[in-house]
C-alpha positions as CSV (number, residue, x, y, z in Angstrom):
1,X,-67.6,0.7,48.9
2,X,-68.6,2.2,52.4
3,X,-65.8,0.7,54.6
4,X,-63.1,1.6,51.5
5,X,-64.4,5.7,51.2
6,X,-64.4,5.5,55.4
7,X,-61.0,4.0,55.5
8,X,-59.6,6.5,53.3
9,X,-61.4,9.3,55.2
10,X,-59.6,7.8,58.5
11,X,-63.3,8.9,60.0
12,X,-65.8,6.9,62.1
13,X,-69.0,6.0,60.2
14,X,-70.9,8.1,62.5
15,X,-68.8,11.4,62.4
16,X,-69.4,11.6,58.6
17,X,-73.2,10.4,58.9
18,X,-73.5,13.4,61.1
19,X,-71.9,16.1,58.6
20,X,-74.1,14.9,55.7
21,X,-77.0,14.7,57.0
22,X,-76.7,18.4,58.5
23,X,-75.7,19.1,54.7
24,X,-78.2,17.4,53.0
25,X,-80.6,19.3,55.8
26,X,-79.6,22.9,56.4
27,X,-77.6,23.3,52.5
28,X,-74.8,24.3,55.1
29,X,-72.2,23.2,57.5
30,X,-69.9,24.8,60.1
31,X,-66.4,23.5,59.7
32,X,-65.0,21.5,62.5
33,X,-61.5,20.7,62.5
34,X,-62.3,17.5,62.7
35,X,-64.4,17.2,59.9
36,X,-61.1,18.8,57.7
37,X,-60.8,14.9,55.6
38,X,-64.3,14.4,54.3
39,X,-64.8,18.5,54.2
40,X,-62.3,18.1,51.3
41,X,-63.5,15.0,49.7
42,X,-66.8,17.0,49.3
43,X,-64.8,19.9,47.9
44,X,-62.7,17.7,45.3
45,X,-66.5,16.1,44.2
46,X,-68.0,19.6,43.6
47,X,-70.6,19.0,46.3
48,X,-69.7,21.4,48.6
49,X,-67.6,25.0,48.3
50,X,-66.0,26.9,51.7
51,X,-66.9,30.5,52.2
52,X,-65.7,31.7,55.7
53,X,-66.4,29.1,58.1
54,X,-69.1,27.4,56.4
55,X,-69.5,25.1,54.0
56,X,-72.1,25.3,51.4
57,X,-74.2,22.8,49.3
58,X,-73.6,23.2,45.8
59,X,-74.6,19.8,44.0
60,X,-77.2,18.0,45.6
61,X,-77.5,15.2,43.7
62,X,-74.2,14.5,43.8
63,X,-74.3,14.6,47.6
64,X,-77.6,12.0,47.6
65,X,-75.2,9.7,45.6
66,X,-72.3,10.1,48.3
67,X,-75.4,9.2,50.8
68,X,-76.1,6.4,49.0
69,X,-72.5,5.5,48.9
70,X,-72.2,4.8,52.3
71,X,-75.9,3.6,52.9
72,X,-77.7,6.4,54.1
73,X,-80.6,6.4,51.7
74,X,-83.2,3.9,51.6
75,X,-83.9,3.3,55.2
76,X,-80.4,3.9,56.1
77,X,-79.9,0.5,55.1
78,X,-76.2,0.0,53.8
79,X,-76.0,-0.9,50.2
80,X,-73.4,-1.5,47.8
81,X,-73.4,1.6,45.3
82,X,-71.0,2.5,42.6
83,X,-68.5,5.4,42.5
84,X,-69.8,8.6,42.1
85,X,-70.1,10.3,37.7
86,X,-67.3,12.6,37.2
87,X,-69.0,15.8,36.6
88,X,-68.1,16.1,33.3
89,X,-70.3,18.6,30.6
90,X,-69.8,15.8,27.8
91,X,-70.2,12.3,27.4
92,X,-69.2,9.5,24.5
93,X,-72.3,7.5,24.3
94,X,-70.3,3.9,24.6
95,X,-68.9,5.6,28.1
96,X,-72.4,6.5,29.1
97,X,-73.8,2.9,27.8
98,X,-71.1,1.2,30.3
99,X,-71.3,3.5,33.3
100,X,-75.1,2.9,33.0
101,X,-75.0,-0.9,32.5
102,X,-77.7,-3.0,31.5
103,X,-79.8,-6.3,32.5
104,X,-76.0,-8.5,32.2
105,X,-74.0,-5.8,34.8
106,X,-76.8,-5.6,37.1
107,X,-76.1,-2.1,37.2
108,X,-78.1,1.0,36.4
109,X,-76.9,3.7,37.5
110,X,-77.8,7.3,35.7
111,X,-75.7,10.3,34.6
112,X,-75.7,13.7,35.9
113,X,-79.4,15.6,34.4
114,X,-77.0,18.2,32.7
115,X,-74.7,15.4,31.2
116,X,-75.2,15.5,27.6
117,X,-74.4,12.4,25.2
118,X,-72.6,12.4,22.3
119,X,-71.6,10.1,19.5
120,X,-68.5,12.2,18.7
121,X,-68.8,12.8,15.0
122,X,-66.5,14.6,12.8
123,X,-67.8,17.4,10.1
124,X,-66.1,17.3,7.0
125,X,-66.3,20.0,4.8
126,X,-64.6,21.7,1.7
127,X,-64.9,25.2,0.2
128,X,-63.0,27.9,-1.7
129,X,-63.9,31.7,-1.4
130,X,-67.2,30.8,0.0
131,X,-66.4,32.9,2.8
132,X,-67.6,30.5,5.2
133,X,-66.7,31.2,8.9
134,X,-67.8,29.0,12.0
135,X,-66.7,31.9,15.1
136,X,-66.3,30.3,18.5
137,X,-65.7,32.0,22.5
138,X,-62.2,33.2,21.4
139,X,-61.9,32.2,17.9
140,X,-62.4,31.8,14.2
141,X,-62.7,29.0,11.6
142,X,-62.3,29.7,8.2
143,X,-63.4,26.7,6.0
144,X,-62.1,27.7,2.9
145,X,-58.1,28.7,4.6
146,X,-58.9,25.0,6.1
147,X,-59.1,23.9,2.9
148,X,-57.0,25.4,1.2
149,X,-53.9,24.1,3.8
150,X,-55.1,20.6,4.7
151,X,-57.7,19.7,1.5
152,X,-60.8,19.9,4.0
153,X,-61.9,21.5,7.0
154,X,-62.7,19.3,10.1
155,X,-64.8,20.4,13.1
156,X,-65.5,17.8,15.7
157,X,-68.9,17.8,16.9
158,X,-67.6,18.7,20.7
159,X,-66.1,21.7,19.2
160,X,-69.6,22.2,17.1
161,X,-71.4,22.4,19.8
162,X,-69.5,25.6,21.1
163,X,-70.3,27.4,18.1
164,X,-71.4,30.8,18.2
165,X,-72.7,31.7,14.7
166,X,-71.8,31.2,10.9
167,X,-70.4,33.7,8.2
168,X,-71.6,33.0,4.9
169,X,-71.4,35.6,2.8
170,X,-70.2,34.3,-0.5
171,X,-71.4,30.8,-0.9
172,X,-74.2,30.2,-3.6
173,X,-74.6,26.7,-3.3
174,X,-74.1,24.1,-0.8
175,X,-73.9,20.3,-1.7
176,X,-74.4,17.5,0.5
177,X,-71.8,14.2,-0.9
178,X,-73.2,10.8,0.1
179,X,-69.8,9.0,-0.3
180,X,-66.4,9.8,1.0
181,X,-64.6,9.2,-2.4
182,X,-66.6,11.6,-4.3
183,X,-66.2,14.2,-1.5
184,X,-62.4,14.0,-1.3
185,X,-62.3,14.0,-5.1
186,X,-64.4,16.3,-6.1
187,X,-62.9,19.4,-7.7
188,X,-63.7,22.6,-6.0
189,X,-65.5,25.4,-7.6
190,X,-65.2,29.6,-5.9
191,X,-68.9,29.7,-4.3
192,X,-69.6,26.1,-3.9
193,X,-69.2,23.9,-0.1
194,X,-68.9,20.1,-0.4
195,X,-70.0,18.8,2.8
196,X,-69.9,14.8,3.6
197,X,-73.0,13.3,4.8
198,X,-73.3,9.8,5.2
199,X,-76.5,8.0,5.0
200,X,-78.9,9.9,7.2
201,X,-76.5,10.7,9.8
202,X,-78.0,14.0,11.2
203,X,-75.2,15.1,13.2
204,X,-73.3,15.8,9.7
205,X,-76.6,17.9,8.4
206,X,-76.1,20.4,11.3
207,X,-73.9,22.6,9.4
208,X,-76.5,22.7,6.8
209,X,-79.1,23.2,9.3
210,X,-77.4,25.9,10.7
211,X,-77.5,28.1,7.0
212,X,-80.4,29.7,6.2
213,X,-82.9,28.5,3.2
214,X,-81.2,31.2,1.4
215,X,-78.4,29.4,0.5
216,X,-79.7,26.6,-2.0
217,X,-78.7,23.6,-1.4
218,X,-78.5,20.5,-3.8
219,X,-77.6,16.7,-2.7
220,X,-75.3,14.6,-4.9
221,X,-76.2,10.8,-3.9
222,X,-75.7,7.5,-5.8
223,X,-78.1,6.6,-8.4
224,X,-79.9,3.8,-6.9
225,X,-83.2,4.0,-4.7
226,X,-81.5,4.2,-1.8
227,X,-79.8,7.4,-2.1
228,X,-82.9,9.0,-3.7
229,X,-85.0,8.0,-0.4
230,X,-81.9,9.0,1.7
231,X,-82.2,12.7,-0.2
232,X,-85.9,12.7,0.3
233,X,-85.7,12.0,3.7
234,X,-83.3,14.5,4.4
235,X,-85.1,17.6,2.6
236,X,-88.1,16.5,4.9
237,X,-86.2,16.9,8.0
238,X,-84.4,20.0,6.7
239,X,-87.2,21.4,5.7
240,X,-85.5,22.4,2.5
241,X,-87.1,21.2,-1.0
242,X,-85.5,17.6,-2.3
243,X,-83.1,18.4,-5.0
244,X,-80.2,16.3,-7.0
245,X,-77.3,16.8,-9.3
246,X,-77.3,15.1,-12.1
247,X,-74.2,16.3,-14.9
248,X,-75.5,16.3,-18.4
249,X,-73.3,13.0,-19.2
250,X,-74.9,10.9,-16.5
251,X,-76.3,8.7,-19.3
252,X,-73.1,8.4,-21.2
253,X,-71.7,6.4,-17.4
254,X,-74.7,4.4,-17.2
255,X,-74.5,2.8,-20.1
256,X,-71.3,2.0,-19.9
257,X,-70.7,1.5,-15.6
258,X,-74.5,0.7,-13.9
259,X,-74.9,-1.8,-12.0
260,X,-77.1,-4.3,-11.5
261,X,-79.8,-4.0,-8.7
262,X,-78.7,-6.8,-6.1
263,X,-78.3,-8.0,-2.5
264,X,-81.1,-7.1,0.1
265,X,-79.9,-3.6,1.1
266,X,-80.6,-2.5,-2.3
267,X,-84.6,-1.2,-2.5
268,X,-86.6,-1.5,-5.5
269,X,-86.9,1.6,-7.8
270,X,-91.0,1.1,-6.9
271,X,-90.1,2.5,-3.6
272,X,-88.5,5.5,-4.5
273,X,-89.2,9.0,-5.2
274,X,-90.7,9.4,-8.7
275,X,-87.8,10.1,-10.5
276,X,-87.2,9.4,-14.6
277,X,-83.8,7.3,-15.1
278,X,-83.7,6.1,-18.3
279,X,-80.9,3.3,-18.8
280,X,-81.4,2.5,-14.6
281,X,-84.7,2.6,-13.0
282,X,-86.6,0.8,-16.3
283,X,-83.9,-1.7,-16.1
284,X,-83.1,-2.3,-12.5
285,X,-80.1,-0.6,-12.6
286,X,-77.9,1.7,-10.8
287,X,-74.9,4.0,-10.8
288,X,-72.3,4.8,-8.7
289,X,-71.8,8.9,-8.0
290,X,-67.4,7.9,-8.2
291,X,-67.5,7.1,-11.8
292,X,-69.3,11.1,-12.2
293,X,-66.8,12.7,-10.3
294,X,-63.7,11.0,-12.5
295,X,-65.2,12.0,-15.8
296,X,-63.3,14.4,-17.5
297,X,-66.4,16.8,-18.0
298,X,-67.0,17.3,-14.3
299,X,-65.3,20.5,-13.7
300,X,-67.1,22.3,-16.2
301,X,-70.4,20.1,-15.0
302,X,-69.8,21.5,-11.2
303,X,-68.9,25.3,-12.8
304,X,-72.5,25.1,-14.9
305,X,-74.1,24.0,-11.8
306,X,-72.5,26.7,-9.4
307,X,-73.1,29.8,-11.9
308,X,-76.5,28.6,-13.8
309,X,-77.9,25.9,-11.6
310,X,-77.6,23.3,-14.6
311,X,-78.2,19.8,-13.9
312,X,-80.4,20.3,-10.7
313,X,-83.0,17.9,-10.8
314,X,-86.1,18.1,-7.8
315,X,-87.5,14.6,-6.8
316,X,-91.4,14.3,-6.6
């Protein structure tokens, strides 16, 4: 890696030893002719900016892994480095994972300190005249016109993170969906946002996060333990007390569509929050949240729920 960033310089090795060092030492240069080739390497790396006639240090950590590059650290003895981290604000975690290597590459070489990680997830959420607003640097999102043109709003979690604040003004009740089916099929209700959360995957959670504890919030998982613990787990994190739908015909479903409890991802309803399920948990059974959203009673179930808070059931 030395003799293939000197070559391309088309400078001796002790010409650009020289110029670093005096950077790395005095945060400044004077700019030589000469020294034009690796001058504008340093400028297309971010190390170094030109004001005048001098040059000026502007990442330093970028410049000690340039050093290293070419073997000037550790005793000046020359050692093959890797290339130098694009200095880039964001980074997928599998990109960070292979730039960083592991005990098969033989490689471990960090990120930048003010390279964040990501895992790149995608917020789904659905509303109607909740007047729910995320307002970025130059823009706005309106969930509910999201909705209303493409059946949900999507907000990637890069484009999250640039948030600047929520409007919120008309929603009275947000729900959290467990399973993409429900969510999608759901029927909407004025004042109500359906947002998909998977599991206990907190990136989705942020929008609720991000709402104040005046806005109620109720979870709609599956019927089985674990959803329940999922819910619980989730209000504790929140901070927000553990509350689930459950529509008035729930029972009329089980008896005719639960499921039996089986396979080893299923828990036992002993491990669960205390929770009385009739026609399930006293028969090791459970029930699917699909087969609530496609009976023909939801709509007024969801409507009861938004305006009177019927069918919210809090978990012990």
């Amino acid at each position: 890696m030395s003799s293939d960033l000197l070559q391309k310089l088309g400078l001796p090795r002790t010409q650009v030893v020289e110029v670093l060092t005096r950077l790395a030492t005095n945060k400044k240069v004077i700019e030589r002719q000469k020294d034009g080739p690796l001058l504008a390497h340093l400028k297309s790396l971010r190390i170094a900016h030109c004001a005048g006639r001098l040059w000026h240090l502007d990442n330093p950590e970028r410049l000690a892994q340039l050093r290293q590059q070419i073997g000037l650290e550790e005793g000046h003895v020359t050692k093959a480095r890797g290339a130098i981290v694009r200095n880039t604000e964001l980074v997928h975690h599998k990109c960070a994972a292979a730039w960083r290597g592991d005990s098969k590459s033989g490689r471990s070489e960090p990120l930048l300190p003010t390279q964040a990680v990501t895992s790149d997830e995608v917020i789904r959420v659905r509303s109607s005249k909740t007047g729910l607003t995320v307002t970025y640097p130059s823009w706005q999102q309106s969930v509910d016109d999201e909705t209303e043109a493409r059946s949900e709003c999507t907000i990637p979690e890069r484009l999250w993170r640039e948030k600047h604040r929520l409007s919120f003004a008309d929603i009275k009740l947000i729900m959290t969906v467990e399973n993409l089916g429900a969510f999608v099929d759901l029927p909407l209700v004025e004042g109500l946002v359906l947002l998909y959360v998977p599991g206990l995957n907190l990136t989705h959670t942020e929008l609720l996060a991000s709402l104040p504890a005046t806005v109620p919030w109720v979870a709609f998982p599956d019927y089985d333990p674990n959803g329940l613990s999922i819910v619980q787990t989730m209000a504790n994190k929140l901070g927000r007390p553990a509350r689930i739908w459950l529509p008035g015909y729930w029972q009329d479903q089980a008896a005719q569509r639960s499921r039996e409890m089986i396979g080893t991802s299923k828990r036992g309803w002993l491990d669960t929050p205390s929770l009385s399920l009739p026609g399930l948990s006293d028969v090791q059974r459970w029930l699917e949240q699909e087969v609530l959203v496609l009976d023909h009673r939801c709509d007024a179930a969801l409507n009861d729920l938004v305006s009177d808070e019927l069918g919210i059931v809090s978990l012990n």
